[in-house]
N, C-alpha and C positions, 0 to 999 in steps of 0.2 A: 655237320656238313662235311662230308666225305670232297678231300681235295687232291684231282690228280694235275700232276705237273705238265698236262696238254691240254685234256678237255677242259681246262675251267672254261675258257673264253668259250667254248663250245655250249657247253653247259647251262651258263651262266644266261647267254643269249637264248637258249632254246627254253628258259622257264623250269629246268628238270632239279633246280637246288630248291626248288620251294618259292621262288621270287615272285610275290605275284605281281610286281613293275611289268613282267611282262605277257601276263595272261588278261588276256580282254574280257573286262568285267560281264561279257554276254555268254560268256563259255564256262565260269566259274561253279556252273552249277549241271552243265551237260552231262551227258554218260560218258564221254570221250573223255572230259577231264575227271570224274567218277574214276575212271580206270586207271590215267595215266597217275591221281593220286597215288593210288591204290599200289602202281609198277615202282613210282618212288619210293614209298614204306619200305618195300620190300626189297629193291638194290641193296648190293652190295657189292665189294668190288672183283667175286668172283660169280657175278651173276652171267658175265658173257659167256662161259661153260656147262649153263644149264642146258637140257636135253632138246628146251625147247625154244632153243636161240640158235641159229646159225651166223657164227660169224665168218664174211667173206677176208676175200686177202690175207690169209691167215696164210706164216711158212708152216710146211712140214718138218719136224725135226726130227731126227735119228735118235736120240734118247731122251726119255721125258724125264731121267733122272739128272741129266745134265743141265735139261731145261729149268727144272726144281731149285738146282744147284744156283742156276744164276737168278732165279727170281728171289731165291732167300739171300740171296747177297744185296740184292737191290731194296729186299724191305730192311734192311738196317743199314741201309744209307742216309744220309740229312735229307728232308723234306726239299725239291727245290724252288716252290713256292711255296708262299708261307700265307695265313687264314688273313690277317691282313690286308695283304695285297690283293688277295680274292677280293672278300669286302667292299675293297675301294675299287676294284675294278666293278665290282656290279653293281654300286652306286651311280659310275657314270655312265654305265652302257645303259642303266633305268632310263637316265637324263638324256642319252640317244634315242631310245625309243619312246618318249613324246618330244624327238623333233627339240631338242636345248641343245644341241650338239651333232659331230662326225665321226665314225668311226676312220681311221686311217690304218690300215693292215700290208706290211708289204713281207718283199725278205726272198730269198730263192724258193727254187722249187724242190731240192734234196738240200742238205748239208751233206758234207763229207768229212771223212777224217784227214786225207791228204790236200786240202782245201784250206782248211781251220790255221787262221792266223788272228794276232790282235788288228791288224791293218783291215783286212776285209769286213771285221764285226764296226771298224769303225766307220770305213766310207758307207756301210749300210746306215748304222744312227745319223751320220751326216744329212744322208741325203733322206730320211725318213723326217728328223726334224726341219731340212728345206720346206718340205712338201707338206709337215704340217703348218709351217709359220706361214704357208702361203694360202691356206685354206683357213687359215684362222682370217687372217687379215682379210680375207676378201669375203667371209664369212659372217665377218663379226660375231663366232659361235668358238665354244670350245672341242677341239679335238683329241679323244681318244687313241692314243698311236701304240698300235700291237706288231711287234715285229714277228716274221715267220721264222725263227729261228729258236737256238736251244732245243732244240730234240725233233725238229724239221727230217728227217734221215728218210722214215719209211716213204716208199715208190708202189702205188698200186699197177698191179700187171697186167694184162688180160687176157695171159694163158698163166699157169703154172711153171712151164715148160720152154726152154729155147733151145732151137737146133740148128748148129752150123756143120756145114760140111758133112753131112751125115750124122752128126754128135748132136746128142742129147742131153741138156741140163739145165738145173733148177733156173729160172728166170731171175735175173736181178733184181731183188726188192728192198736196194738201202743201203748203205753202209751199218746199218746196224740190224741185220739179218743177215747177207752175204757180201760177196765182192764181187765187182765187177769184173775182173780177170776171167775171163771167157775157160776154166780150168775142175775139176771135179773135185779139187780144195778148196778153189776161191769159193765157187759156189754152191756148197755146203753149207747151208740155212746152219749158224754159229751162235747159238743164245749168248754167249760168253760177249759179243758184239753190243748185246743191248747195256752190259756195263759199260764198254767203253764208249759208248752212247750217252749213255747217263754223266761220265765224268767228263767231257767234251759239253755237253750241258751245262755244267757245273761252271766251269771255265768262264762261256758265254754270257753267263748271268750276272757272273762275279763281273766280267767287263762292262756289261751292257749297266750295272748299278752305280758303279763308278764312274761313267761319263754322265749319268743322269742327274748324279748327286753329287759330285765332284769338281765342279766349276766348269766342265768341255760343254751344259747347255745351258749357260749363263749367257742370255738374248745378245748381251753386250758385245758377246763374240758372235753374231749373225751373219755378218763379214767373213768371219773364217770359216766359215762350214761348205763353201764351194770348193767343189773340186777340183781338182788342178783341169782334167780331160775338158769340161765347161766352162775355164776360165774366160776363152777368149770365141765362148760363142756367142749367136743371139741371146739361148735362153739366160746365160750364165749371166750377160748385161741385163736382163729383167729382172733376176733377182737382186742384184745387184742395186739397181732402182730401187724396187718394193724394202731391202736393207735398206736402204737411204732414209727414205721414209719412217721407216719404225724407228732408226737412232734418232731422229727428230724429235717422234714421241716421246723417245724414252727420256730422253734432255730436257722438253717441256715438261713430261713428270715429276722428275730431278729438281728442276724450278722452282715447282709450286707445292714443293717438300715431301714426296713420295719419296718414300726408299728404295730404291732400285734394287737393291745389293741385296733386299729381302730372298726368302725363300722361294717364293714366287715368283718372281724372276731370272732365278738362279738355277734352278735345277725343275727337272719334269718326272710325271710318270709314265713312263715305257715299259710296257708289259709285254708277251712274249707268249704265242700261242702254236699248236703244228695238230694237223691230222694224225686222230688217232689210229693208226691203220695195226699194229704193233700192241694189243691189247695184254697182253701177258706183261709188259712190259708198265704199262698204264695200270695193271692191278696190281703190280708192285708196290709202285712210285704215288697210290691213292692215300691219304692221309685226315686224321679226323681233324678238326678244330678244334684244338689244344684249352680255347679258354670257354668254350662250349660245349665241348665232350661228344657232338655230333657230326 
């Protein structure tokens, strides 16, 4: 199983790692899947550069030896998902596709580098675990929650090109492609970008694992996960409510000798998905299954 640190979730849902949770047993034996078998055998992770693939949104770069330079820097960097966490993420999103469950996906539309604090990855977990604890409960189902961040960066454009004032230049597409500064530096397509992309990744994961597993989504504190701007609204007192309620649960639980404190209760899995628009940089970042060799 070839694992890149974007598409999984993509991947994973589209049926393309081999899953058959999500190929409909009527199709299993079609020419359509005949063929798409056939496209998986043969992927690999620099198959988006064959002759007879067009990949759109692609930047143009000034030297392809520079661009070399940064994708070999990026294949000997640490994996930032790891076959594991695949694993168990496509165990549950099976269990979503016959309907046992929700996916919950949020997060920005870009990241940025001038953006990027611990405070803002945290009010996103916050408010991603509000929104799932309130689909859970009203659901009575379990919720998959993928955040859109960690390598979130690329922006599709719909010209190549922007022009002010007479001036010509490369279209913004990212902070890990160019800059925004409307300038013929800033917006010079910079593969050097998709590292610092990559370590900005890194970062995010490292935070996002440690409030997961760390005791910040331990139910107990379901109270504390409002944010201050919603403290003193309607919706902020609905939640507010709907807490009330589940600390009740959790007390009746507690009662009748459940452990609360369990793992289960304590800590979640939060996964982490973004458009791959930025392919060079996803053929980097792709990695086999370490205890599967595939």
């Amino acid at each position: 199983m070839n694992l890149s640190a974007s598409i999984t979730a993509f991947l994973l849902a589209s049926g393309f790692t081999g899953g058959a949770a999500f190929v409909p047993s009527s199709l299993t034996t079609s020419p359509q899947t005949t063929r798409l078998n056939a496209a998986v055998k043969e992927w690999s992770p620099t198959s988006w550069t064959n002759d007879d693939v067009v990949a759109k949104q692609m930047p143009e770069y000034e030297s392809q030896e520079e661009l070399e330079d940064a994708i070999q820097t990026l294949n000997k960097k640490a994996p930032l998902v790891f076959a594991g966490e695949v694993r168990r993420l496509h165990d549950q999103l099976a269990q979503v596709s016959q309907g046992q469950g929700f996916v919950l996906m949020g997060g920005d539309c870009a990241e940025s580098f001038k953006e990027f604090n611990v405070n803002h990855i945290r009010d996103t977990f916050q408010v991603m675990m509000q929104m799932a604890l309130v689909l859970t409960f009203g659901s009575s189902q379990p919720v998959v929650k993928i955040g859109r961040m960690a390598g979130q960066f690329a922006k599709p454009r719909s010209t190549p090109m922007e022009e002010k004032d007479g001036v010509s230049l490369p279209s913004y597409r990212g902070d890990n492609v160019n800059c925004e500064e409307f300038t013929a530096e800033g917006r010079r397509n910079n593969p050097n970008l998709m590292v610092k992309a990559y370590d900005q990744s890194a970062q995010t994961l490292n935070i996002l694992r440690a409030f997961s597993t760390g005791g910040f989504a331990d139910i107990s504190r379901l109270q504390a996960w409002n944010l201050d701007f919603v403290e003193d609204t309607d919706e902020g007192s609905r939640y507010r409510n709907l807490a009330t309620k589940v600390d009740e649960s959790m007390r009746f639980m507690k009662a009748i000798g459940i452990d609360t404190a369990s793992q289960e209760f304590t800590t979640v899995d939060f996964y982490t998905a973004h458009e791959c628009l930025l392919l060079p940089y996803e053929q980097a970042l792709t990695r086999k299954d370490s205890t599967t060799g595939k």
